[in-house]
MMTF fields as JSON, N, C-alpha, C and O atoms, coordinates in Angstrom:
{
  "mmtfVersion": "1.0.0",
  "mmtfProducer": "UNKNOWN",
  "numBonds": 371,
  "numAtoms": 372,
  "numGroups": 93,
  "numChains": 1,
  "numModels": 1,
  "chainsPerModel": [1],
  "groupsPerChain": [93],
  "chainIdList": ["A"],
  "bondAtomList": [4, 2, 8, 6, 12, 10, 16, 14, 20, 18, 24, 22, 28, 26, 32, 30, 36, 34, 40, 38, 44, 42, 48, 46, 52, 50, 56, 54, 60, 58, 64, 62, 68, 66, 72, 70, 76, 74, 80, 78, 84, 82, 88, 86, 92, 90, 96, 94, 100, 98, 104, 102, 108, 106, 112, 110, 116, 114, 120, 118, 124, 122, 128, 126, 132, 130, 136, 134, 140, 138, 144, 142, 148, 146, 152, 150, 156, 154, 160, 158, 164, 162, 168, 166, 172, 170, 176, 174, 180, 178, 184, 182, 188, 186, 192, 190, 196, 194, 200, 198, 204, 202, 208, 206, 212, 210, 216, 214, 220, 218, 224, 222, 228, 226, 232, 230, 236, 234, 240, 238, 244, 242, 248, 246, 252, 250, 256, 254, 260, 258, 264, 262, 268, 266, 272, 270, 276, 274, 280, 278, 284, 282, 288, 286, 292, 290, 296, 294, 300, 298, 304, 302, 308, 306, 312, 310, 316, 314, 320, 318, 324, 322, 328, 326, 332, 330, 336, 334, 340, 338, 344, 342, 348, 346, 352, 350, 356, 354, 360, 358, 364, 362, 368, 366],
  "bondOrderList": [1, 1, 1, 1, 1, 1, 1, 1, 1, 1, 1, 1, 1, 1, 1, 1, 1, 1, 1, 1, 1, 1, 1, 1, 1, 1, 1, 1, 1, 1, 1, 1, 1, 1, 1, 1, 1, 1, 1, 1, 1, 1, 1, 1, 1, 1, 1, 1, 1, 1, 1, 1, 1, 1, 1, 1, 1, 1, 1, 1, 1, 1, 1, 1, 1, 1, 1, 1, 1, 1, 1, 1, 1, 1, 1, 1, 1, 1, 1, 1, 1, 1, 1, 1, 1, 1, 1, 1, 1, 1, 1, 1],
  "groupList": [{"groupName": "UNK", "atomNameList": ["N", "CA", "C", "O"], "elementList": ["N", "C", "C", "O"], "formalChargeList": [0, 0, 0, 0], "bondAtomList": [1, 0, 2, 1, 3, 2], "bondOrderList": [1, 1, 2], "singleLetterCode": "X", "chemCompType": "L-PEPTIDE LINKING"}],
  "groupTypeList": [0, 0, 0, 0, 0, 0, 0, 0, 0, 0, 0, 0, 0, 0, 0, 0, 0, 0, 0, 0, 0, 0, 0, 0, 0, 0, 0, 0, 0, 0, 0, 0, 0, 0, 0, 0, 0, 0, 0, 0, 0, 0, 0, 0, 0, 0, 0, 0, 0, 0, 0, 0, 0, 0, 0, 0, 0, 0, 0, 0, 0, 0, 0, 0, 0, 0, 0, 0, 0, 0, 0, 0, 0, 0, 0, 0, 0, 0, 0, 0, 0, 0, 0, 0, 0, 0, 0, 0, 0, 0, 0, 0, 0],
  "groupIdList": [1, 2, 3, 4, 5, 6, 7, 8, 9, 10, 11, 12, 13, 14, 15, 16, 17, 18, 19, 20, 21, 22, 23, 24, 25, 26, 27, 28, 29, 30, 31, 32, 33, 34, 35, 36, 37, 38, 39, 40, 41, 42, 43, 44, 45, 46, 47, 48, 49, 50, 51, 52, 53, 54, 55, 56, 57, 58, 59, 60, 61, 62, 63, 64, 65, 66, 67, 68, 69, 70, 71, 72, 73, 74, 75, 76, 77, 78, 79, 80, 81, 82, 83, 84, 85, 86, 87, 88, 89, 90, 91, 92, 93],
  "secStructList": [7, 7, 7, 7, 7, 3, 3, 3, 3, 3, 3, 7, 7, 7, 7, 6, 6, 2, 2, 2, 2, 2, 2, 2, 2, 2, 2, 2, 2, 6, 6, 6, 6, 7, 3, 3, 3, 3, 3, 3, 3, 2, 2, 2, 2, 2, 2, 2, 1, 1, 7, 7, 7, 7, 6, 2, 2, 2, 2, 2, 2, 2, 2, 6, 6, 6, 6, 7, 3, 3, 3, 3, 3, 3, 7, 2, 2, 2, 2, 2, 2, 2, 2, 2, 1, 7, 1, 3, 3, 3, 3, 3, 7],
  "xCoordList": [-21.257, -20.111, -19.206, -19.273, -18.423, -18.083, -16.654, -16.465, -15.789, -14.499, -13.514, -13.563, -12.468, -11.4, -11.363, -11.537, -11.075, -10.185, -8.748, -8.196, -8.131, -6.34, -6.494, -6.609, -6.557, -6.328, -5.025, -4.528, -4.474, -3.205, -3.252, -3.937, -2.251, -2.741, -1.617, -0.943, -1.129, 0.424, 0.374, -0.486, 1.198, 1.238, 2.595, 3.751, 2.018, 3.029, 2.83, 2.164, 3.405, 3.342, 4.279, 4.7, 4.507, 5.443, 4.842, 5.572, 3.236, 3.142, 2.707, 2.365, 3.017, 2.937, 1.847, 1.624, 0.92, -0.52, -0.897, -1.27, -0.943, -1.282, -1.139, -2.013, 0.661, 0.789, 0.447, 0.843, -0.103, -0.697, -2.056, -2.489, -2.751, -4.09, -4.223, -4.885, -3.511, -3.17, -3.533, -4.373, -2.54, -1.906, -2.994, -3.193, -3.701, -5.116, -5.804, -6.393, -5.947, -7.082, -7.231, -8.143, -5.251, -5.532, -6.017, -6.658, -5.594, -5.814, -7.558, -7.952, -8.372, -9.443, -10.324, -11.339, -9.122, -9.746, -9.71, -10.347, -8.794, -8.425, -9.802, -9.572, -11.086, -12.094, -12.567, -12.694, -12.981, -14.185, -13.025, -13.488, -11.991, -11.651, -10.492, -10.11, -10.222, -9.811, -8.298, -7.893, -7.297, -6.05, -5.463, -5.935, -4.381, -3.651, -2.297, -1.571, -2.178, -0.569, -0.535, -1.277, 0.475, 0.217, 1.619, 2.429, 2.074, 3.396, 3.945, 3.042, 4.922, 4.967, 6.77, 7.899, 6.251, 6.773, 8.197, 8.199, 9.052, 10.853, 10.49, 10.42, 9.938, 9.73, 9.056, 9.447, 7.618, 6.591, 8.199, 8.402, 8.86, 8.95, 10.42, 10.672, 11.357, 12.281, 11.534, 12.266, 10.66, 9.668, 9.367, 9.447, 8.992, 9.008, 10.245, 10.068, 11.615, 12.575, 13.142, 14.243, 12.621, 12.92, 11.895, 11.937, 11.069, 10.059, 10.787, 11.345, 10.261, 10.666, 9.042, 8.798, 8.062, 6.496, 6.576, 7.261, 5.813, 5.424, 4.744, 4.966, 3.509, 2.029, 2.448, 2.489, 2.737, 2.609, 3.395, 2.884, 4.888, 5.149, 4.375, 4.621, 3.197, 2.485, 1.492, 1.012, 1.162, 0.448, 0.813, -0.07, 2.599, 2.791, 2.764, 2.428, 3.32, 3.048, 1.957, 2.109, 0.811, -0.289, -0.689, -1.01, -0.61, -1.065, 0.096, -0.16, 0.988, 2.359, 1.931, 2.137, 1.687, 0.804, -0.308, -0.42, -1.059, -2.475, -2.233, -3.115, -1.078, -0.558, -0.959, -1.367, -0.942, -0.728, 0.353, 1.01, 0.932, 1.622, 2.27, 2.02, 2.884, 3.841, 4.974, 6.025, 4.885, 6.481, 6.941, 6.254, 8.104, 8.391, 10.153, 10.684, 10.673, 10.253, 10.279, 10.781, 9.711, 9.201, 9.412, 8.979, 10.005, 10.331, 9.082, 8.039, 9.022, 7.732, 7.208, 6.037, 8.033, 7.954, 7.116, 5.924, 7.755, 6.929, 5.406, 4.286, 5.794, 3.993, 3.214, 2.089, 3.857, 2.884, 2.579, 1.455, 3.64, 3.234, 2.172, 1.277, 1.929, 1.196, -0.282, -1.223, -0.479, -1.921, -2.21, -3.156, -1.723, -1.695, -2.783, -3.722, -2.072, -2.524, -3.595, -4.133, -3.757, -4.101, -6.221, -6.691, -7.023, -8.508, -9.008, -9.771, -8.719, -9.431, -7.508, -6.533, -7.91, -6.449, -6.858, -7.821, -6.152, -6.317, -4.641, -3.679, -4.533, -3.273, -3.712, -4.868, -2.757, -2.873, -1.651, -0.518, -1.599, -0.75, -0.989, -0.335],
  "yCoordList": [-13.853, -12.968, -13.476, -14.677, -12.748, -12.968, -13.651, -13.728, -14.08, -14.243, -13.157, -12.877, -12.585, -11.562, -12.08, -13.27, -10.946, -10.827, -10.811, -10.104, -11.699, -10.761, -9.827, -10.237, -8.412, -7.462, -6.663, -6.177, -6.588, -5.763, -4.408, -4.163, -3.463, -2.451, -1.923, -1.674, -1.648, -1.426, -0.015, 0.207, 0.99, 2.026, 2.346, 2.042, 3.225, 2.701, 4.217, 4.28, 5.135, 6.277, 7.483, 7.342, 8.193, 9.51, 10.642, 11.631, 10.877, 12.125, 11.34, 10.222, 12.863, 12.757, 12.693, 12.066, 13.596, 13.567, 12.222, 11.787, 11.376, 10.33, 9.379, 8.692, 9.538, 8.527, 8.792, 8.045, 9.562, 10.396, 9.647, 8.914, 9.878, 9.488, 7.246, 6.401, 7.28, 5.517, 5.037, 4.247, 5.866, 5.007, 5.537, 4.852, 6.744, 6.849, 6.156, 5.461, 6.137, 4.677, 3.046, 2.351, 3.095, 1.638, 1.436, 0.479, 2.541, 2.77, 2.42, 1.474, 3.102, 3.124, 1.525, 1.099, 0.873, -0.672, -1.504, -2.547, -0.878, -2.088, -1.923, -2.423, -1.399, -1.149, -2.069, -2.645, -2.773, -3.673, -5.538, -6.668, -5.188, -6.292, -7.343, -8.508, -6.236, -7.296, -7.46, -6.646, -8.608, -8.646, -7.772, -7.973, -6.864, -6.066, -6.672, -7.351, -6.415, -6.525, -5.041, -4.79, -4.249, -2.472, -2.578, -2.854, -2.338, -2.65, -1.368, -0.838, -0.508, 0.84, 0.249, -0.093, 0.383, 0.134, 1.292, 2.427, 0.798, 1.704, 2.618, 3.06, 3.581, 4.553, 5.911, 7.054, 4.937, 5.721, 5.76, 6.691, 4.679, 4.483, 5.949, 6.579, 5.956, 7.349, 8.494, 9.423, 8.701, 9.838, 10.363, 11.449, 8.889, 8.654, 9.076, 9.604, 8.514, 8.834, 10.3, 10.543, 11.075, 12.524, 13.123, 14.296, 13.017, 14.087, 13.701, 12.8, 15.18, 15.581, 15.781, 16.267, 15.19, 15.197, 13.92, 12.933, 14.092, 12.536, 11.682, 10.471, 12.474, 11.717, 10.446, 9.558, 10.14, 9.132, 7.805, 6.686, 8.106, 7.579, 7.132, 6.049, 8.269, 7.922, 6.709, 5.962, 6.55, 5.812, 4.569, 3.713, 4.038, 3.278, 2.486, 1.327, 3.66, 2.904, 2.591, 2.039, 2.854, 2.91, 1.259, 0.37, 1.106, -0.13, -1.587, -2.754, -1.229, -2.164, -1.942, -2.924, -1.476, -1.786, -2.541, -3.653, -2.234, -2.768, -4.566, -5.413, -4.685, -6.287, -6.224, -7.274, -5.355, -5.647, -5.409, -4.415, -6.485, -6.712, -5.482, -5.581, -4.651, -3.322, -3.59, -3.787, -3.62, -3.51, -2.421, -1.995, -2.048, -0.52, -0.548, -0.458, -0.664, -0.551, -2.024, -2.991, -2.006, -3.342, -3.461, -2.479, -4.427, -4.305, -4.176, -4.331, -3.935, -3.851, -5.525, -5.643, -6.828, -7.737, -7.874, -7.66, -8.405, -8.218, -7.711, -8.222, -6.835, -6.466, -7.093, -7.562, -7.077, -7.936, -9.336, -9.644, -10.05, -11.426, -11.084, -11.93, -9.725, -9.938, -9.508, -9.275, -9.403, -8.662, -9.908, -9.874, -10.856, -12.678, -13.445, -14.223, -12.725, -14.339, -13.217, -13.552, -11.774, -11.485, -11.602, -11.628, -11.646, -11.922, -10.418, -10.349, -9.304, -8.11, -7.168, -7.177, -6.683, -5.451, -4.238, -4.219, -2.739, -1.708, -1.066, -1.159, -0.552, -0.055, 1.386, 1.759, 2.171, 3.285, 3.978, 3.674, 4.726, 5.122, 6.731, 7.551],
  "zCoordList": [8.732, 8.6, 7.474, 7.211, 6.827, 5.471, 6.067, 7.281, 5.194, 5.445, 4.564, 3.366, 5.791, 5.29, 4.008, 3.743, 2.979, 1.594, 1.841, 2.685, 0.991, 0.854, 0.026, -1.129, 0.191, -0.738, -0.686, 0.33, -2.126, -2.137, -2.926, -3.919, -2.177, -2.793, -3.141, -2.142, -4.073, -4.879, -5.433, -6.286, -5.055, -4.966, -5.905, -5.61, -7.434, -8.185, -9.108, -10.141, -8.613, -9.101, -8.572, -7.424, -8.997, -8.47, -8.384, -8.439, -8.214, -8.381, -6.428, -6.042, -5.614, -4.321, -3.651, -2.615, -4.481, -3.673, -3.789, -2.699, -4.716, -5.471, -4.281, -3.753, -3.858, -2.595, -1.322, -0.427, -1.133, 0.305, 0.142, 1.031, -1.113, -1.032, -0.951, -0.349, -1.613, -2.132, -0.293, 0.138, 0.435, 1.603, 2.675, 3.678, 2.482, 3.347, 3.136, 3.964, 1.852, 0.958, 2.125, 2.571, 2.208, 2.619, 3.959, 4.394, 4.589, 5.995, 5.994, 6.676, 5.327, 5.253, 5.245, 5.796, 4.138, 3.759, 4.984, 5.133, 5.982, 6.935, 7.901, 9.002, 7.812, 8.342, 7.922, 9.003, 7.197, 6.331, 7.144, 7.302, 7.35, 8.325, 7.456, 7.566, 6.598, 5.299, 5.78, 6.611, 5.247, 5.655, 3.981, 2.862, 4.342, 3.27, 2.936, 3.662, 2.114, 1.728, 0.747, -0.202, 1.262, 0.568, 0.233, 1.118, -1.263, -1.935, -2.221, -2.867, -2.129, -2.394, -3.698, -3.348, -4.89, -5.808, -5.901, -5.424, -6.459, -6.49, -6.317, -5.17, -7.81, -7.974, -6.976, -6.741, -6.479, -5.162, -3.649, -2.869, -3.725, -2.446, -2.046, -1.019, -4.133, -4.244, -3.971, -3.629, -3.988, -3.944, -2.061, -1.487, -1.574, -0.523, 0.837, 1.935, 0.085, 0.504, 0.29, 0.783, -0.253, -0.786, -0.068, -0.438, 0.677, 1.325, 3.071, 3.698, 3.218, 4.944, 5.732, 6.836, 4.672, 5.51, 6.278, 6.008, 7.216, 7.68, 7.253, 7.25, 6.7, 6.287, 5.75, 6.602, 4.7, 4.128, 4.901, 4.864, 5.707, 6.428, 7.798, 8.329, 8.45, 9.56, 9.146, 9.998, 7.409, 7.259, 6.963, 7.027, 6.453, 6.711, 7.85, 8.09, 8.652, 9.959, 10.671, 11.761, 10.237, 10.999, 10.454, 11.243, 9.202, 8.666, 8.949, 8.652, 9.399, 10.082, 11.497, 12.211, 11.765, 14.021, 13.593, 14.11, 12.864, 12.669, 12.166, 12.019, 12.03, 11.192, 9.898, 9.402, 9.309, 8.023, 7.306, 7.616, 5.866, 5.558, 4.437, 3.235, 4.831, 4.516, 3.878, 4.488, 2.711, 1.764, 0.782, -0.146, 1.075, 0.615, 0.931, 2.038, -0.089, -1.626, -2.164, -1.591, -3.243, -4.01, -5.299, -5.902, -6.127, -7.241, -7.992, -7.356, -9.162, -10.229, -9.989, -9.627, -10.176, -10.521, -9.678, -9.902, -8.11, -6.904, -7.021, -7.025, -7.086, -6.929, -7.853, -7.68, -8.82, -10.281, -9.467, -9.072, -9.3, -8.221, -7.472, -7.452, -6.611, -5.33, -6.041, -5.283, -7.546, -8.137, -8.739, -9.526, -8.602, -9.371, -8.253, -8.418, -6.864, -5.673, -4.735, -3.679, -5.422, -4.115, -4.629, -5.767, -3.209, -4.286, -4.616, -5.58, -4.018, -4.73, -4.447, -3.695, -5.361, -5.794, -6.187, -6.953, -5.709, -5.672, -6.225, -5.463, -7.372, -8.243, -7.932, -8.126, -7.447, -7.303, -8.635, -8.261, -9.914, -10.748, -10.515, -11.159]
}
């Protein structure tokens, strides 16, 4: 059996579908057993704060029950740090 990855997945865009799909994405990764760190960058997270849908919020939350590591909102810098230490990375633009 392999050992978990840290994979981070930094969600760094304003178009909406973009972050709907990013944050199903991660939901998806947490199958293969891997530990996440999912960064939802200023910009994704204003976008975020301006919608009255749930989705993207049900998926934060789904990946924060599951223990994985959920940050929203995140400076640019930040996330650049977390694409430095993490071993596989997923940039959603």
């Amino acid at each position: 059996m392999r050992r978990p990855r840290h994979v981070a997945v930094v969600v760094d865009t304003d178009a909406r579908d973009r972050i709907d799909e990013a944050l199903r994405a991660a939901v998806g990764l947490t199958l293969r057993g891997d530990r996440l760190t999912v960064a939802v960058v200023d910009r994704a997270a204003t976008v975020l704060e301006q919608t009255g849908d749930g989705r993207p919020h049900r998926g934060l939350a789904t990946l924060a029950q599951l223990g994985h590591d959920v940050r929203c909102p995140v400076p640019a810098a930040a996330a650049a740090h977390l694409v430095r230490t993490a071993d596989a990375v997923e940039i959603w633009t």
